[in-house]
N, C-alpha and C positions, 0 to 999 in steps of 0.2 A: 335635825329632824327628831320628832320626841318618837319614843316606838316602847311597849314594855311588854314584856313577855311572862304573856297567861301561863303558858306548861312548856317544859321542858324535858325528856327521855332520851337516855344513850343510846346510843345506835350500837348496837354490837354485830358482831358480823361482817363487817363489809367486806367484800370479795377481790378486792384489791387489785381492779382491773383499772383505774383510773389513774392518773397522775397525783390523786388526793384521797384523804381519806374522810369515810363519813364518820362523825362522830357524835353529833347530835342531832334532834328533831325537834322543833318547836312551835307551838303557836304563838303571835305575834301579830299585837293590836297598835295599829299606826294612829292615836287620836285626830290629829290636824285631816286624814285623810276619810278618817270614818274606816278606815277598814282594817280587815283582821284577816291574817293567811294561816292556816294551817299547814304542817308540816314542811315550813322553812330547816332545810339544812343547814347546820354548823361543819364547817370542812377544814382538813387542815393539809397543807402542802409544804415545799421548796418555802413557795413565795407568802409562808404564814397562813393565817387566821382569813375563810372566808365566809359569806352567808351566801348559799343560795334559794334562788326561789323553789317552791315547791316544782315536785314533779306533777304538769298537767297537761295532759295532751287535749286536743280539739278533735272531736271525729272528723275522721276522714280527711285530717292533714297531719302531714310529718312534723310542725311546729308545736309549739312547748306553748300553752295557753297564755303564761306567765314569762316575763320577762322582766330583767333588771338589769340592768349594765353595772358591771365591776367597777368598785371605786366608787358611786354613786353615793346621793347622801342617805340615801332610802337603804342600799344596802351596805353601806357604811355604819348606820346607827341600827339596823339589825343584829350585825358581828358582833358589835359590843358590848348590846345589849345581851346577847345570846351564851357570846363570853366571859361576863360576866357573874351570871348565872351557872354556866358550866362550872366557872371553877367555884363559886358559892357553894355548890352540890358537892364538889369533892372528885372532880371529871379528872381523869390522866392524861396529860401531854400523850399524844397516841405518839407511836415510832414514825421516824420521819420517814417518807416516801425515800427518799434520798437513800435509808441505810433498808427498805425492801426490797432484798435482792427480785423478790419474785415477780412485784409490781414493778420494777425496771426492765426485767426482760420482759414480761406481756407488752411493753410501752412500745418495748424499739423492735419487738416480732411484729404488732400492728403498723410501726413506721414502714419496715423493710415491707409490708404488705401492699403500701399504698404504692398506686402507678401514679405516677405524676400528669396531667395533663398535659399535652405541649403546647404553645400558646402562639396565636398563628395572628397575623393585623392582616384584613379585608384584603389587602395590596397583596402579600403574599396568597394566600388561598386562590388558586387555577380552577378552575374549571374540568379539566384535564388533569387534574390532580391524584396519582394512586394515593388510594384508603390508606394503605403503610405509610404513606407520608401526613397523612393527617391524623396519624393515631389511631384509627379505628382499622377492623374489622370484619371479614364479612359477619359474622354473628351478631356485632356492633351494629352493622347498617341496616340486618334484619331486622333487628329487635328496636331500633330507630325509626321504622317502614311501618314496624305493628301499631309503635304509639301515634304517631303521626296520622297515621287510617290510608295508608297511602300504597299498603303491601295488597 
């Protein structure tokens, strides 16, 4: 896929709460598609070199307007192209996530954070089932009663 990129600016700052880090911002003109995104990130991790899409939210939903799946040829020939550029500029290999100690510990505080859900098939779940066996709550099943409109 052909893709070439109108501008490009470092990212400095990132707060280092993610498993990667932001290091570039660019806009980025796809001809065959007709279209042009602004502020595609350049990111770098573990696992290398990625592009993602811009940050775009939709009112009044929790999804991301823009979407691209990794590995993709759309966001494959983004990286490269964005990559390539970066380093044309004179851009630093940022420190690897790998040797920040700070962004390792915020990674596995948010892990130990999460509850796991437990995962129940149709045939198991009773009727007659306490909440402690299904995970939940009473605060859980209140607040499940509210959205619902059933409370």
């Amino acid at each position: 896929m052909n893709c070439e990129v109108r501008g490009l600016t470092f990212f400095h700052g990132d707060d280092g709460r993610r498993g990667f880090v932001n290091v570039a911002l660019a806009t980025i003109d796809f001809p065959e598609l007709r279209l042009q995104l602004e502020g595609v990130r350049l990111t770098h991790s573990d696992k290398g070199w990625r592009a993602l899409p811009p940050v775009a939210q939709i009112r009044g939903s929790s999804g991301s307007a823009i979407y691209w799946r990794s590995g993709s040829p759309l966001a494959d020939a983004a990286c490269k192209a964005m990559l390539a550029m970066y380093e044309k500029m004179g851009g630093p290999k940022p420190e690897a996530v790998a040797d920040n100690v700070a962004a390792r510990r915020r990674i596995a505080e948010r892990k130990a954070r999460a509850k796991p859900v437990p995962y129940r098939t149709v045939e198991e779940i009773d009727a007659g089932m306490a909440l402690s066996e299904m995970g939940l709550s009473r605060p859980d099943m209140a607040g499940l009663a509210r959205t619902l409109g059933v409370a």
